[in-house]
N, C-alpha and C positions, 0 to 999 in steps of 0.2 A: 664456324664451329661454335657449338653453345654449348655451356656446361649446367647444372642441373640450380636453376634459380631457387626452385622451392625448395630443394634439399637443403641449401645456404641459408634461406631465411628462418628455415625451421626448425636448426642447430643453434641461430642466432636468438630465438627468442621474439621472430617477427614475424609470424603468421598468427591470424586470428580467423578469418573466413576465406573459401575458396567455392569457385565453382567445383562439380566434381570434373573428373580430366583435364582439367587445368595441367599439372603435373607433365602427363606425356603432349600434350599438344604443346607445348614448351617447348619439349626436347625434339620435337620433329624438326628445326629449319628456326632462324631469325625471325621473331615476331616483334612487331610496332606493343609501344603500353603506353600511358600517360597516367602523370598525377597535376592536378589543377593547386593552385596556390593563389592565395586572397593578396593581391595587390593595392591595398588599401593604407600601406607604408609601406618607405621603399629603403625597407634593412624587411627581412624574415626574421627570425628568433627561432631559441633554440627545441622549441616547441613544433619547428615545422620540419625538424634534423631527422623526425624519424623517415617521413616521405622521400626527403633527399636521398636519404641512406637506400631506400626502397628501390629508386629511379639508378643510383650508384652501382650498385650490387646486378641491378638488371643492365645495365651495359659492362659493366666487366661480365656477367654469362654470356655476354655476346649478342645479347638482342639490343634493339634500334628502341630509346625513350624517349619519351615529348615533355616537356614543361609547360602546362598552358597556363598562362597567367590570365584568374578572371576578369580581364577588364568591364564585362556585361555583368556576370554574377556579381562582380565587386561592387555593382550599383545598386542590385539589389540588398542583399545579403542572405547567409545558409541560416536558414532557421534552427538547425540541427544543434540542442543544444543551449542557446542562445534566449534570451529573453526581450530580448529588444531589435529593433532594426536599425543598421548600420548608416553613415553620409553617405548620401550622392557625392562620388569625384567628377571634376570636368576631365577632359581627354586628356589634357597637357600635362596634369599631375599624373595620372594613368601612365601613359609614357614614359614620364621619367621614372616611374615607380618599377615598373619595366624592365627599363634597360639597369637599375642600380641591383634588382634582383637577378638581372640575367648574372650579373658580376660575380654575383653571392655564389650561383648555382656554377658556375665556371669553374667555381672552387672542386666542384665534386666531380660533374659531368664534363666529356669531351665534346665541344660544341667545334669544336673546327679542323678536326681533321677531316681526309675523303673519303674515311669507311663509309662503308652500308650502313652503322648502326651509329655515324656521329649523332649527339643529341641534339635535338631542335624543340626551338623555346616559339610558343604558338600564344596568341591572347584572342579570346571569345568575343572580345568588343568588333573581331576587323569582321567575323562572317555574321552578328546578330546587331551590327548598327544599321544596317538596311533591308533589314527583317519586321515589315510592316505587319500591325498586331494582325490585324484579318489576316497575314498571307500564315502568320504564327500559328493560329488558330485553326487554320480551315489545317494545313499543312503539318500539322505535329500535335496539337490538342485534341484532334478529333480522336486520336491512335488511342488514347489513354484514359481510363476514367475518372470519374471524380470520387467512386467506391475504392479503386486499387491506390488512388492519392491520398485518401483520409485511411488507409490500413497504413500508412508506413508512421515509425515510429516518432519520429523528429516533428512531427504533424500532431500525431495523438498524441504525446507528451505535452507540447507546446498549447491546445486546445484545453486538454484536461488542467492543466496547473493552473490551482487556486492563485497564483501570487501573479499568472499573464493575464492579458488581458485581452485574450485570444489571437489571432493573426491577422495581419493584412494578406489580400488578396494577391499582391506583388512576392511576399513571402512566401504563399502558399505555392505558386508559380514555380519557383525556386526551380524541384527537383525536375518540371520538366524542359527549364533552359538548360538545363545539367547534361540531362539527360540528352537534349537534341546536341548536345558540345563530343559527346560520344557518338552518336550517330554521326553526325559530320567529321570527326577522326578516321571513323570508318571510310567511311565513302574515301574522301578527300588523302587517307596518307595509309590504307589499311590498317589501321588499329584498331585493335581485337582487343584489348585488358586495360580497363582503369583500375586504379589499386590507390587507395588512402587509406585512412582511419576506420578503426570499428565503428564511428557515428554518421559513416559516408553510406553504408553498405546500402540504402533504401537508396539514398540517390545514385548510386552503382546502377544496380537492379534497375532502376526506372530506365538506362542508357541502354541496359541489352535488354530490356521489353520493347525499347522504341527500333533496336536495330533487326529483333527478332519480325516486328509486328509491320514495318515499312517497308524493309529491303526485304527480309526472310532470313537475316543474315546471322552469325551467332557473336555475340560477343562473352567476354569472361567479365566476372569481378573480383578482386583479390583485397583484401584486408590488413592492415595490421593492428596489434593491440594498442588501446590509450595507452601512455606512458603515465604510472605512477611514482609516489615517492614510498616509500616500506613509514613512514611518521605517516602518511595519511594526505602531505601537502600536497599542493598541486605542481607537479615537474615543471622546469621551466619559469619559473617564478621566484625572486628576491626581493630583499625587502624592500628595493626603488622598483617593483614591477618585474617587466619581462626582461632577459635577459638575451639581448639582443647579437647577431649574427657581424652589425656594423662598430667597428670598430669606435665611432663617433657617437654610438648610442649607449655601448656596454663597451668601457675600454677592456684589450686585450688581459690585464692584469685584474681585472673583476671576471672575466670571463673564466680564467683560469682557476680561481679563486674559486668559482659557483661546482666545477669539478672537481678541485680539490678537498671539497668540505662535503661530499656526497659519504653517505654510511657506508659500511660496508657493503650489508646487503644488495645497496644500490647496486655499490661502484661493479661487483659482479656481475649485474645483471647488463648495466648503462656499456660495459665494455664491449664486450656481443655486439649491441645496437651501433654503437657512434663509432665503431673504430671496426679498420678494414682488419684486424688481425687476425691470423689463422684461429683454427680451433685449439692445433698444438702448441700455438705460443700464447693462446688464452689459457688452455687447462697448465699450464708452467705455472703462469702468475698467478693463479689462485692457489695454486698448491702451496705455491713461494709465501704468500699474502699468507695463508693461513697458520704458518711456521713461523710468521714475526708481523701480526698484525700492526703492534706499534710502528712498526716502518711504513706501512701504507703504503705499500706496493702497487696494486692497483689503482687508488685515490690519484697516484704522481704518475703512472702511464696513460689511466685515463683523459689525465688533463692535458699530460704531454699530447698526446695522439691528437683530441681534439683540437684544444688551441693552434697547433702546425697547419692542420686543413684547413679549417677556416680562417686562420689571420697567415702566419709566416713563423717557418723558424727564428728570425729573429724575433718578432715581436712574443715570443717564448722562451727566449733567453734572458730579454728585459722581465716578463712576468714573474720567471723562478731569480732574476736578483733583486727584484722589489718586495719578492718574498721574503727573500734571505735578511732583506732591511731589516724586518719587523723582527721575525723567528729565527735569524741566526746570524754567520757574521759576517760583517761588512764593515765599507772603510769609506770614509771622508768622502772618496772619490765614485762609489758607486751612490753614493746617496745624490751628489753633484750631478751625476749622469745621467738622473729621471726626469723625466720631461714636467711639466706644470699639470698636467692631466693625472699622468700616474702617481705622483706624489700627496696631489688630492686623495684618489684612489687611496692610497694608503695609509696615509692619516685621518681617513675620514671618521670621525667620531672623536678626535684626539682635540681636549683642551688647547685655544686658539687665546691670543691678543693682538692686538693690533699696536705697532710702533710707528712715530714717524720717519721719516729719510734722515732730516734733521739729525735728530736727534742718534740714529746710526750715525751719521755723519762722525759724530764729532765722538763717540765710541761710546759702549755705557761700561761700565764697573759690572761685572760676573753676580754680584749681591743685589746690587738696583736690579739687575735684567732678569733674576730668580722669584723677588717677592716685589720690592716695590712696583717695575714697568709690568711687570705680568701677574702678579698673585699666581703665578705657579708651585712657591714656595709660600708659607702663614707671612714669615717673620724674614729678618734679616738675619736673625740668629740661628733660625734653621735653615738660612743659605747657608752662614759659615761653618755649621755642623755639617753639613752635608759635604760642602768644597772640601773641610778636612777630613771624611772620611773618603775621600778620590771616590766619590759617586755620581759627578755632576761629569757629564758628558754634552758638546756642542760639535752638532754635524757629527754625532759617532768618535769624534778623538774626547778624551779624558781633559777636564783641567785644570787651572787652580786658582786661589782667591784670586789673584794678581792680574787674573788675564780680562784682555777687554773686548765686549762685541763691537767688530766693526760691520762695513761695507765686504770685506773679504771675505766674511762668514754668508753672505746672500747663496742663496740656493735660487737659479732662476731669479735672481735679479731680487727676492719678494719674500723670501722663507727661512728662517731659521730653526733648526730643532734642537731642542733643549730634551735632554733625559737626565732621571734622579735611578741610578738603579740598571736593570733590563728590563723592564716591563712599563717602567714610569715618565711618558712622552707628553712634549707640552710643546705647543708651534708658534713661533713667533713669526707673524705675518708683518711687512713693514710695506705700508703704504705713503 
């Protein structure tokens, strides 16, 4: 039983291009689709959430999704876009690149149950690494021209820009490894619909001209829009880079972070896309959101929602109380409880010194450990102004001239935090 794909997506805010009849040939019976994914690192990032989401949404309607991971494309690289040409990987990186995406995508898709439409994760390396160029050429090059190759866009862009320096012949190739990756879907597992990005759609097309023009057979193309930001920036992007899907790449608690600091505007729009929530408990929250935007309503479901799929509910219980460190309140023992990664995380930018063991050892005086061991504070006299205004906080408890830093005060063995205030954090690092 299938329920209506395009209708979902296009309440959601993720259709951009369609064959026409796409729509009813859906609704007739379970169809195969697939989205390709650049294996060229093995974490995706949040930039590759909306295809996920695409492939997601089409097996909850009930049809059967492919994951192909390009291991061959990934050698070459999509021009599409692009201003340069990507490394050559060897196979062993390939593979594990692979199997740590298959991980990622497990988050969304069902790869192992025994329905009809479990999901299966495919790589273009196992059917075009014993695809000799002559059998490439006489056998799939011959189908397409070098007129209908130089009309698509990702080609003309790329040739015409002042700032390239035109294309390699490898690049140029591109759309019709692509495209023979869809014709062999076809044949090999009946899939009839690739669906990516608006800057795929020429290499789409190239796949149901090679399926129209060899077998006679029809394929679809389906699209969705680039994701932008309402500022202009580019989605998916922080200021260390991409924002990555691997916990080890982009910890859980910057991950959250990256949702929670989206505009409004966004967060309306990003909810649709990245979260499975109905339309009636999305049109709630915007209504809700709109009647107290200072609460962030949507900003704090967004990130809920995300963070849970892709990492765990716990590791978004830890996110929102490493939040609460900074922006609200906390105790001694929740500060104690953040691992060495998140703690970074969280302080990152926050005035650092370095102490020795020693010298913890043997305990400092609250006024040495203010201004002289750290210059956190000018003077000695503006520690004791401060101790006597009860504004000097250590680990989040309050305290007083009298009290001394030990070895007890370690966070992770290695960290002490020192505040003047709410707002005024200062790290003491002991080496």
């Amino acid at each position: 039983m299938t329920t209506n794909f395009i209708k979902e997506l296009r309440w959601r805010g993720m259709l951009h291009d369609t064959m026409p009849g796409i729509e009813e040939y859906l609704m007739e019976q379970m169809r195969s689709a697939y989205v390709g994914f650049d294996p060229t690192a093995d974490s995706l990032h949040i930039g590759n959430l909306v295809p996920i989401m695409l492939l997601a949404h089409y097996q909850r309607a009930g049809h059967k999704p492919f994951a192909l991971v390009g291991g061959a494309t990934g050698m070459i690289g999509d021009p599409s876009g692009k201003s340069a040409e990507r490394n050559l990987l060897d196979e062993k990186t390939l593979r594990h690149n692979q199997e740590a995406i298959k991980s990622q995508l497990s988050r969304f898709l069902d790869f192992e149950s025994d329905t009809p439409n479990a999901a299966v994760l495919v790589n273009n390396y196992d059917w075009m690494k014993d695809f000799s160029f002559l059998e490439f050429i006489r056998d799939v090059g011959k189908h397409i021209t070098v007129n209908y190759m130089m009309a698509k866009d990702s080609v003309k862009n790329r040739i015409s820009s002042e700032s390239s320096e035109g294309m390699s012949f490898t690049e140029f190739t591109y759309q019709l490894v692509q495209g023979y990756d869809f014709l062999h879907l076809y044949r090999a597992h009946d899939c009839t619909l690739q669906m990516g990005g608006s800057d795929q759609w020429g290499n789409i097309t190239t796949g149901t001209e090679l399926i129209r023009r060899i077998v006679g057979g029809k394929g679809y193309a389906l699209t969705c829009p680039l994701i932008t930001k309402s500022d202009g920036s580019k989605f998916g992007k922080s200021e260390g880079g991409n924002v990555w899907l691997d916990a080890k790449r982009t910890s859980p608690y910057k991950f959250y972070q990256y949702w929670l600091n989206t505009s409004d505007e966004d967060a309306e729009k990003y909810i649709k896309i990245f979260t499975f929530l109905s339309e009636e408990e999305i049109k709630t929250l915007v209504e809700s959101h709109k009647e107290a935007p200072h609460q962030r309503i949507l900003q704090k479901k967004l990130a809920d929602e995300v963070t849970v799929v892709v990492h765990s509910q716990a590791d978004l219980d830890n996110a929102i109380k490493a939040s609460a460190i900074l922006f609200g309140k906390s105790t001694s023992e929740d500060l104690k409880n953040l691992d060495e990664a998140t703690f970074l995380d969280v302080f990152d930018g926050v005035p650092q010194a370095e102490i020795t063991k020693d010298k913890i050892a043997n305990g400092i005086d609250m006024i040495s450990a203010l201004a002289e061991h750290t210059g956190f504070l000018k003077s000695n006299g503006e520690a004791r102004r401060a101790l006597k205004e009860n504004s000097i906080s250590v680990n989040k408890e309050k305290v007083t001239d009298n009290y001394s830093i030990s070895e007890n005060d370690l966070i992770n063995g290695m960290f002490i935090l020192l505040q003047r205030g709410k707002r005024n954090y200062f790290v003491i690092r002991v080496v």
